[in-house]
VOGU-3710 file (C-alpha; in Angstrom, 3 decimals, decimal comma):
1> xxxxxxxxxx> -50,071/-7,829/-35,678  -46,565/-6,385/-36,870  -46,229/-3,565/-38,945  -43,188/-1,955/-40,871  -41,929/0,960/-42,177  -39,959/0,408/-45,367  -38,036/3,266/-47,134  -37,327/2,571/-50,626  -37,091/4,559/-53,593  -33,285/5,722/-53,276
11> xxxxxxxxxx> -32,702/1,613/-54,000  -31,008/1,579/-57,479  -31,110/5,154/-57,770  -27,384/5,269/-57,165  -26,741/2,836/-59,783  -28,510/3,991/-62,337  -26,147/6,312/-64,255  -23,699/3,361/-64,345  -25,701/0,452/-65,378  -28,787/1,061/-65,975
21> xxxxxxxxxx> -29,917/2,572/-69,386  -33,656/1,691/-69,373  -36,253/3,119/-66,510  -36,422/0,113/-64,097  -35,461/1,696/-60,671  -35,093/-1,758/-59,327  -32,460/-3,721/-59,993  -32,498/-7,416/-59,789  -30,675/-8,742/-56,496  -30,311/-12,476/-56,769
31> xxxxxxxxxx> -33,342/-13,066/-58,959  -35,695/-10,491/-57,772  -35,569/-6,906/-56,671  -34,000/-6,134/-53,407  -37,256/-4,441/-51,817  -38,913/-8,394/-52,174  -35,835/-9,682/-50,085  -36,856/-7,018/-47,588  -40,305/-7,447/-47,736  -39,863/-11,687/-47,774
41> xxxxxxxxxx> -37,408/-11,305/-44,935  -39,841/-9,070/-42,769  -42,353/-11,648/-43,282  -41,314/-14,374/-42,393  -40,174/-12,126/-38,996  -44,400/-11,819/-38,067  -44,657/-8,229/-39,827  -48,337/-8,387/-41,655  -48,836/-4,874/-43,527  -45,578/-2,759/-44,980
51> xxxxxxxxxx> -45,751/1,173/-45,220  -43,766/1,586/-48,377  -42,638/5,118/-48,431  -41,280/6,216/-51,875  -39,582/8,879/-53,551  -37,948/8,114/-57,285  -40,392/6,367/-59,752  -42,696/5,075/-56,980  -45,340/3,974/-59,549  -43,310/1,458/-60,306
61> xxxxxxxxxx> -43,358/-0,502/-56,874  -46,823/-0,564/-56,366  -47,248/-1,353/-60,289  -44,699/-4,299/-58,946  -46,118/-4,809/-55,478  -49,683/-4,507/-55,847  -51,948/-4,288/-52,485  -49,262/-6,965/-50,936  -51,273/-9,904/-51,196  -49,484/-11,918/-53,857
71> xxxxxxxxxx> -46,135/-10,974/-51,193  -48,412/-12,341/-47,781  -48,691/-8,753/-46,231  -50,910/-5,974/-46,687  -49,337/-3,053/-48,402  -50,439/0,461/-48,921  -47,393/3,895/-50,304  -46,801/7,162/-49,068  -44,963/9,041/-51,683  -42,336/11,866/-50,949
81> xxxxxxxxxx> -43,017/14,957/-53,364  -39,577/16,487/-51,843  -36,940/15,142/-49,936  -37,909/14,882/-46,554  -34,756/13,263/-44,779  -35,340/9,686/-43,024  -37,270/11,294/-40,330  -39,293/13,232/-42,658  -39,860/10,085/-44,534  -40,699/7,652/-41,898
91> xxxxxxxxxx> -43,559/10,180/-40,651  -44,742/10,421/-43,871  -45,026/6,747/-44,446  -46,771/6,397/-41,049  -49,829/8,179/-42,166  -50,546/4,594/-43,816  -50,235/2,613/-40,715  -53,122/1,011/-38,922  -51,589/-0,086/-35,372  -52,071/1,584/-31,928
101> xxxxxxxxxx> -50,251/4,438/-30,324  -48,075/2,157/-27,941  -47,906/-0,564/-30,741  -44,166/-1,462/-32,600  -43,275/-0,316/-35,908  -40,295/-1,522/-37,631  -38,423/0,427/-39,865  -36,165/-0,583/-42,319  -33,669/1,280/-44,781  -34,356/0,585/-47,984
111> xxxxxxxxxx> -30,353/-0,142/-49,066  -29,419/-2,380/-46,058  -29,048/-6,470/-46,534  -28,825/-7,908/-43,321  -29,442/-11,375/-41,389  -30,607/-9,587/-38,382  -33,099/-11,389/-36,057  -36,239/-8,617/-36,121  -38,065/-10,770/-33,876  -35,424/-10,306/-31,277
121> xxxxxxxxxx> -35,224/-6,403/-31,976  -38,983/-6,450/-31,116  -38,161/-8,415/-28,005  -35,470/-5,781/-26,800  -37,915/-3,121/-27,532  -40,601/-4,761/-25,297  -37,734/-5,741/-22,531  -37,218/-2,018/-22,298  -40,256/-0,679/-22,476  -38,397/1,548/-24,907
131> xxxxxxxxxx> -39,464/4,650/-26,966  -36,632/3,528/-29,801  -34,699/0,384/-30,266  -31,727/0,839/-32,891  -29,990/-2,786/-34,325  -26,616/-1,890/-34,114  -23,532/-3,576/-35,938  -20,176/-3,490/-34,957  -17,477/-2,914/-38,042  -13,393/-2,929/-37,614
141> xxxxxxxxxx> -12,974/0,610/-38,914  -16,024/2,570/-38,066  -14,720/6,281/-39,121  -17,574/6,071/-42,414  -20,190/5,607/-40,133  -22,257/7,695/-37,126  -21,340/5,531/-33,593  -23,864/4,944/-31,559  -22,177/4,596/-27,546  -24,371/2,295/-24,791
151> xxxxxxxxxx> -24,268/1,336/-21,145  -25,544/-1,981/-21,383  -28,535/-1,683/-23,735  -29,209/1,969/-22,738  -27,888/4,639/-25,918  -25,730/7,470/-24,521  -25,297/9,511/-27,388  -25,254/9,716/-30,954  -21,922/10,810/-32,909  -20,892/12,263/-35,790
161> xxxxxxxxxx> -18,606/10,466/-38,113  -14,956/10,562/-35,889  -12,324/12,519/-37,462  -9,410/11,415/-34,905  -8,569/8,050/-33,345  -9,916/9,740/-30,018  -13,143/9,864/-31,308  -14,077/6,726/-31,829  -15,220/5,694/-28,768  -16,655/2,541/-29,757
171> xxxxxxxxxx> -17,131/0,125/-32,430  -20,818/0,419/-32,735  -23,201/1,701/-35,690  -26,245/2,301/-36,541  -27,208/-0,107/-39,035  -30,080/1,016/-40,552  -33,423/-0,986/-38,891  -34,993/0,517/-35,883  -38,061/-0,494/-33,657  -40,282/2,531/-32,892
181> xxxxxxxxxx> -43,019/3,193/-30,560  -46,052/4,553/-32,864  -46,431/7,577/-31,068  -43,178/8,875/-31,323  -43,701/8,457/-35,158  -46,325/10,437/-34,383  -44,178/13,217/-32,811  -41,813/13,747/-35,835  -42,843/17,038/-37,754  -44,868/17,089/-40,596
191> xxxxxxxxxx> -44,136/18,703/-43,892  -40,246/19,397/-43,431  -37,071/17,437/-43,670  -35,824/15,795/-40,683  -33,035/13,449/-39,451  -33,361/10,863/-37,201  -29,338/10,269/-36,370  -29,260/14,254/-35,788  -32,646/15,467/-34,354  -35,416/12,720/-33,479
201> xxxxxxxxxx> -33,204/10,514/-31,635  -30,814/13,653/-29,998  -33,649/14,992/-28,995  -35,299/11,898/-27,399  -31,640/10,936/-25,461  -31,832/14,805/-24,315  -35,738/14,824/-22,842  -34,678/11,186/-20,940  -36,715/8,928/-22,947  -35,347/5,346/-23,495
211> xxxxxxxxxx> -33,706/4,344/-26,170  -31,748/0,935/-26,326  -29,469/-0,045/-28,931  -29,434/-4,187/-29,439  -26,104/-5,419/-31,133  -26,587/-7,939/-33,879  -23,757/-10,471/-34,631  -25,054/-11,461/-37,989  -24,461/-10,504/-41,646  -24,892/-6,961/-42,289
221> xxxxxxxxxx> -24,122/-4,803/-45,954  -24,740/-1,623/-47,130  -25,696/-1,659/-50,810  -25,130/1,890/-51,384  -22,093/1,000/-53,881  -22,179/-1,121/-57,564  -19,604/-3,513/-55,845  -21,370/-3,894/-52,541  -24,904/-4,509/-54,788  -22,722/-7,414/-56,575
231> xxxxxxxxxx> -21,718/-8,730/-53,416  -25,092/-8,742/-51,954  -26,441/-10,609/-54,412  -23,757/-13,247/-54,609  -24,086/-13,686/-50,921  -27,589/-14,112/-50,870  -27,576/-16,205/-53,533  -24,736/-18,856/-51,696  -27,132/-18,211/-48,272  -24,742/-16,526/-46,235
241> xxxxxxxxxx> -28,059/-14,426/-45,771  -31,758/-16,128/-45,639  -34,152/-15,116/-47,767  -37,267/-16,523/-48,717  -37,830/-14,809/-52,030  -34,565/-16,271/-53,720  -35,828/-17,842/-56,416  -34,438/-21,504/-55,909  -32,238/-23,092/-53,544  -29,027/-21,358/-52,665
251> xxxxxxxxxx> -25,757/-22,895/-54,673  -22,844/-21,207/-56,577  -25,068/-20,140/-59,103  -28,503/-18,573/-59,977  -29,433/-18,978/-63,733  -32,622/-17,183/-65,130  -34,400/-18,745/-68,137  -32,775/-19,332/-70,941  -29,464/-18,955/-69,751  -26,801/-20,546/-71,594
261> xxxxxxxxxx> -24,025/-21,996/-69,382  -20,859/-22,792/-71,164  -18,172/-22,014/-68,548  -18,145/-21,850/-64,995  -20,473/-19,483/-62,558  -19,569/-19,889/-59,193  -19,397/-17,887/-55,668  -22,902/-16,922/-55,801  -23,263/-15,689/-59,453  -26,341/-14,788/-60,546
271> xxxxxxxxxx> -26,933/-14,974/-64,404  -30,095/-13,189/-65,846  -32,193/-14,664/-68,532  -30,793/-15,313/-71,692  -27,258/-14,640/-70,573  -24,292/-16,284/-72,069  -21,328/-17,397/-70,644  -18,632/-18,959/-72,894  -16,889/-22,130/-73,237  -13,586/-21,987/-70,787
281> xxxxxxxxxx> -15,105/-18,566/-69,156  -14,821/-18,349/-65,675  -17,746/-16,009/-63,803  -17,370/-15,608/-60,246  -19,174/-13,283/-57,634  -20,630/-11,623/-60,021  -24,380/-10,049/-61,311  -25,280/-10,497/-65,385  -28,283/-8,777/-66,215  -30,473/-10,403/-69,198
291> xxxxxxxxxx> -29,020/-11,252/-72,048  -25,411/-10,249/-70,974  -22,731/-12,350/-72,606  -19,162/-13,678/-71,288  -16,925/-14,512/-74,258  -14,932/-17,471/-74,526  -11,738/-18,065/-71,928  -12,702/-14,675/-70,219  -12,578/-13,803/-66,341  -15,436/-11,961/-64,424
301> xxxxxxxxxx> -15,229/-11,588/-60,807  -17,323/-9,628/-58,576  -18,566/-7,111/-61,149  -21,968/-6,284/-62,841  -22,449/-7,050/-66,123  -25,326/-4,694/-67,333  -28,478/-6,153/-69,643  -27,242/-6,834/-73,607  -23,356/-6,063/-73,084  -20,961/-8,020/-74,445
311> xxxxxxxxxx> -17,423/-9,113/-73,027  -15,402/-10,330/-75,519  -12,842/-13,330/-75,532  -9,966/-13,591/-73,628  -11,025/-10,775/-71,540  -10,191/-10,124/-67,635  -13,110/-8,257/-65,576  -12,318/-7,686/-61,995  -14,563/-5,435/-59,689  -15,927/-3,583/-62,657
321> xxxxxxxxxx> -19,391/-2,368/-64,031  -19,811/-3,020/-67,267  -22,913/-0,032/-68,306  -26,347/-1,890/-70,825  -25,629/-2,536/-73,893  -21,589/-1,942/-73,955  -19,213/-3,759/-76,259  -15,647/-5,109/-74,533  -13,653/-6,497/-77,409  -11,004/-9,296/-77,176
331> xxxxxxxxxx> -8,067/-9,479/-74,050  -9,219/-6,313/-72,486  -8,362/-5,768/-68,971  -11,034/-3,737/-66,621  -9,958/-3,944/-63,294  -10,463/-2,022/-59,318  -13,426/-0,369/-59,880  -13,168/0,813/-63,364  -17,199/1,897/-64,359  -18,291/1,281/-68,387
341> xxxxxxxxxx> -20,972/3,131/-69,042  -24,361/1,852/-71,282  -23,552/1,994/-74,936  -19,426/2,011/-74,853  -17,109/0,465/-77,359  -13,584/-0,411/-76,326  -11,752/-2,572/-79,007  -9,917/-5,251/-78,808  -6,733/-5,186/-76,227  -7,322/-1,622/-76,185
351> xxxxxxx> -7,174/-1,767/-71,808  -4,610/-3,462/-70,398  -3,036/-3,547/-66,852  -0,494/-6,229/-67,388  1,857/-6,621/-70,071  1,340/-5,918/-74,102  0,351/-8,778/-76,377
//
């Protein structure tokens, strides 16, 4: 038996302000919300029961969830009345685990999509007879991110985000899933907030216990951004990443029920129910939430298109968020990251990056 850790709650959270104007704290990633890719994922890995620990509007996933069984795992939730940090969190969540003290856990962030093979993880834990296995995940410019040095397998230290070119001694992360023996869950303090990059796993390398890190070559994606989030979705949706609770077969396209498909969707756009997308429009990469519509002859590509706004004809939408419930009139031009928010009227033509009409 295999069980996980899996820290949700912060999931959406981030996006809220700038799409969201209703209180769903999980947003639709390729069909369904992104904790069922995790928990579909994990799965279909060997893990049988999921400790869901939960912060911001945790009724709401196990309203969702349930007791697990209608997801094939056993789920119970551990709530966080104040922020306890991931360590904090992840020894809070273990009070609802069931396995022995020399028995795996895996632990997964709740805002990383990633291909990585958790059944090898597991393996390199066992290999190692380790306290602490970390998947790691190399990036080309790692200066956002905590590096995480090894000699072979073995982890040598833990650093800060580098400042200088000297400091970044490798190209290795921490990506966010880790392998832990039970009872060094068990060791974490109770009742305050800890860290896991800056005290449990300093304090572990400084006492001499093992902890391996095992690189992963495959697809790996923070969704802590609205852009990322789109991105996630498309590529789940096209099957660059495997998951068994996408609602269909992969393809260019998801459509939800009742979706009306005039123009084109393609590069893993996923169109919520009752969405619209006009005759000539062209919707690429990109997330529309129920009942969005795409007016005639426009261009979306790799944005979010929130539940009930409107994009009107003739319009270009690049790498935007569009809020609920907004109005974008005629030739309008929303481009690099530009955020709408719920409720917002712009007139026709009245943005515009290239020339005047």
């Amino acid at each position: 038996m295999l069980e996980s850790i899996l820290l949700v709650g912060g999931k959406g959270t981030r996006l809220r302000p700038l799409t969201i104007n209703h209180p769903k704290p999980m947003l639709p990633v390729a069909g369904v919300p992104f904790t069922e890719h995790q928990i579909a994922i994990a799965r279909a890995a060997g893990v049988t029961r999921v400790a869901l620990g939960t912060s911001y509007r945790a009724e709401v996933f196990s309203d969702y969830f349930g007791d697990g069984s209608d997801f094939g795992v056993a789920m119970d939730y551990r709530v966080e009345a104040e922020p306890l940090g991931t360590g904090g969190a992840i020894r809070n969540a273990a009070d609802a685990l069931t396995c022995g003290p020399d028995d795996p856990v895996v632990v997964f962030n709740g805002d990383i999509l990633t291909g990585l093979d958790i059944t090898g993880l597991v393996q390199a834990w066992r290999d190692a007879d380790a306290d602490v296995a970390l998947y790691l995940t190399r990036v080309e410019d790692p200066r956002a991110f905590g590096l995480v040095p090894t000699e072979g397998e073995r982890v040598t230290a833990f650093l800060e985000k580098p400042q200088t070119p000297e400091e970044i001694v490798t190209d290795q992360i921490n990506a966010g899933c880790y392998v832990f023996r039970r009872s060094v869950i068990d060791e974490i303090p109770v009742g305050r907030p800890v860290s896991v990059e800056r005290e449990t796993f300093p304090e572990l390398l400084a006492a001499g216990r093992v902890v391996v890190g095992h690189v992963d070559p495959g697809y790996w994606l923070d969704l802590g951004t609205p852009l990322a989030f789109a991105r996630g979705s498309a590529d789940i949706v096209m099957g660059k990443v495997v998951s068994p609770a996408l609602p269909g077969s992969p393809g260019e396209m998801l459509a939800g029920a009742g979706a009306r498909i005039e123009g084109s969707c393609t590069e893993g756009t996923a169109a919520g129910r009752d969405s619209v997308v006009g005759i000539g429009a062209q919707v690429r990469g990109s997330v529309l939430f129920d009942g969005a519509e795409v007016g005639d002859h426009s261009i979306v590509e790799d944005s979010i298109i929130g539940a009930g706004a409107v994009i009107g004809p003739g319009c270009v939408i690049r790498s935007a968020v569009i809020g609920d419930g907004a109005r974008i009139g005629a030739d309008n031009e929303l481009l690099a990251g530009v955020r709408v928010w719920p409720g917002v009227e712009l007139g026709d033509c009245a943005v515009r990056f290239s020339s005047d009409q």
